[in-house]
N, C-alpha and C positions, 0 to 999 in steps of 0.2 A: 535412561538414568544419567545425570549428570556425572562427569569423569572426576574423582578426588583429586583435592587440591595437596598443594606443598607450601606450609605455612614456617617461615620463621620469627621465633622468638629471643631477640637479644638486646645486647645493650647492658651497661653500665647498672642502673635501678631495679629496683628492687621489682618484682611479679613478673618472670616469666613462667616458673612454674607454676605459680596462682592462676595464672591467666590459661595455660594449655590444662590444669586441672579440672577450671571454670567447663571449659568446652566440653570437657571428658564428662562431666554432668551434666551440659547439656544434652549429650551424643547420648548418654548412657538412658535418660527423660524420654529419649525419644524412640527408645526401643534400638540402638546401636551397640554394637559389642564393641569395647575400647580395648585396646593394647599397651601399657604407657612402663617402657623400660626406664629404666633408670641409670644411668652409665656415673661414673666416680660415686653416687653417693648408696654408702650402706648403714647409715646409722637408721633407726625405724623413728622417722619423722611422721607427724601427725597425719598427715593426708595420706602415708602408704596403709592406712586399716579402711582405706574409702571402698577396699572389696568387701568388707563387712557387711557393709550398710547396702551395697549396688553391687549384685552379683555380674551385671554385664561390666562393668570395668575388672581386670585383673592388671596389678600393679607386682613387679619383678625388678627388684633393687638387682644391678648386672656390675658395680662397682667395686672396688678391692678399699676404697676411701679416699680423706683428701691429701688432697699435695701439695697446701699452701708452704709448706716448711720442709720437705723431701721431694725426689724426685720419683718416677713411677721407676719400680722393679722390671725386668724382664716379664716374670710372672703375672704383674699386673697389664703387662703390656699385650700380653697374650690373652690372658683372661678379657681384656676390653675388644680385641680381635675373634675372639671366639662368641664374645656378645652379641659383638656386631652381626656375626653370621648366623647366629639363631633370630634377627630381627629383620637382617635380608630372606629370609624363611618366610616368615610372619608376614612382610610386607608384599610378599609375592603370594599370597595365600590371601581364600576370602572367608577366612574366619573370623577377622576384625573389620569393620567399617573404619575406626579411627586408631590410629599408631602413634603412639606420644614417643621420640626417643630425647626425655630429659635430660640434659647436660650434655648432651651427644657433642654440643659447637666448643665446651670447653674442655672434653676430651679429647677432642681434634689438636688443639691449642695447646695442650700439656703435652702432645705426643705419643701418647695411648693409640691414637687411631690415624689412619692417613685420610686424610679429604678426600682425594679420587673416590678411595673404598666408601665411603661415608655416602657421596656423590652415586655412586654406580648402583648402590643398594637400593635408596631414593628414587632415582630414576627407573630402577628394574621394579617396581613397585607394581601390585595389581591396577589397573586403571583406574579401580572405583575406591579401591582405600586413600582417605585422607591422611596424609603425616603432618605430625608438628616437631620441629625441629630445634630445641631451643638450650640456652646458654649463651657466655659474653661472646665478644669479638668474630663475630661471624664473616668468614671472608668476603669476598665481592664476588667469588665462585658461588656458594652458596646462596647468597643474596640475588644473583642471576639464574638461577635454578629454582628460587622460588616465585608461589604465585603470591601470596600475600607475606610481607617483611612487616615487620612491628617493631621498632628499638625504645626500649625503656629505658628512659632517661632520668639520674637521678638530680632532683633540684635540690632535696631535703632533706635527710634521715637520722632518726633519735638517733643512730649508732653510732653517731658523732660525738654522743652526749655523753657517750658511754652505756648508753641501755643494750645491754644482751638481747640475743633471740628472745622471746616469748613462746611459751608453746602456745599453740592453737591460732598465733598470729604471723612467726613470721620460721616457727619448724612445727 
């Protein structure tokens, strides 16, 4: 059996969680049990009811919220430390074939979480589970620890125009 890979997802544009959710539907089509944490976000965005519909994915918001306008609390900085070690759990465990940990690169970035820790979980990972890694500004650490890098690049976006999120499009 081929050994899981270490995929990240970043960059500036828009679909990194489309894109690691895509896979999770794939993963999930093919008879895969998926893992897909969620670090900073806790509002109930459209895709976290996709265990509704696909009992092999189970989706876990591990976020306290956002922090474009404050900074993270103590509490929240712990609670993102304590996430991360039920996912180093999971990751070392073959109960999941694929591990999503969403926003995990801009939880690093805000200071919620340290990179090494982030790095060491990844690395301590079962052989055969795949992770995908994803959020902005991914270090050059991370980017050398992974096997496939992706940077979404934005050229275009309505939200320029002033169009809000869309449900079902872009929460």
């Amino acid at each position: 059996m081929q050994d899981g890979f270490i995929h990240v997802y970043t960059g500036n544009g828009k679909g990194k969680t489309t894109a690691a959710f895509g896979l999770a539907i794939r993963a999930a089509l093919a008879d895969k049990k998926v893992y897909i944490g969620q670090f900073v976000k806790d509002m109930k965005y459209s895709e976290t009811g996709i265990s509704d519909y696909l009992e092999e994915i189970v989706v876990e918001q591990l976020g306290s919220g956002c922090y474009i306008h404050s900074k993270p609390s103590d509490e929240d900085i712990a609670k993102a430390k304590e996430s991360l070690e039920k996912c180093s759990g999971i990751l070392k465990s073959d109960k999941y074939d694929l591990v999503i940990l969403d926003e995990v690169i801009i939880a690093i970035y805000l200071g919620l979480l340290d990179e090494d820790a982030v790095i060491e979980a990844v690395l301590g990972k079962n052989s055969q589970v795949e992770v995908v890694l994803t959020g902005r500004y991914a270090s050059q650490k991370l980017i050398d620890i992974a096997d496939l890098v992706t940077h979404m690049q934005e050229i275009k976006h309505y939200f320029t125009k002033g169009v809000l999120s869309r449900k079902g499009f872009d929460c």
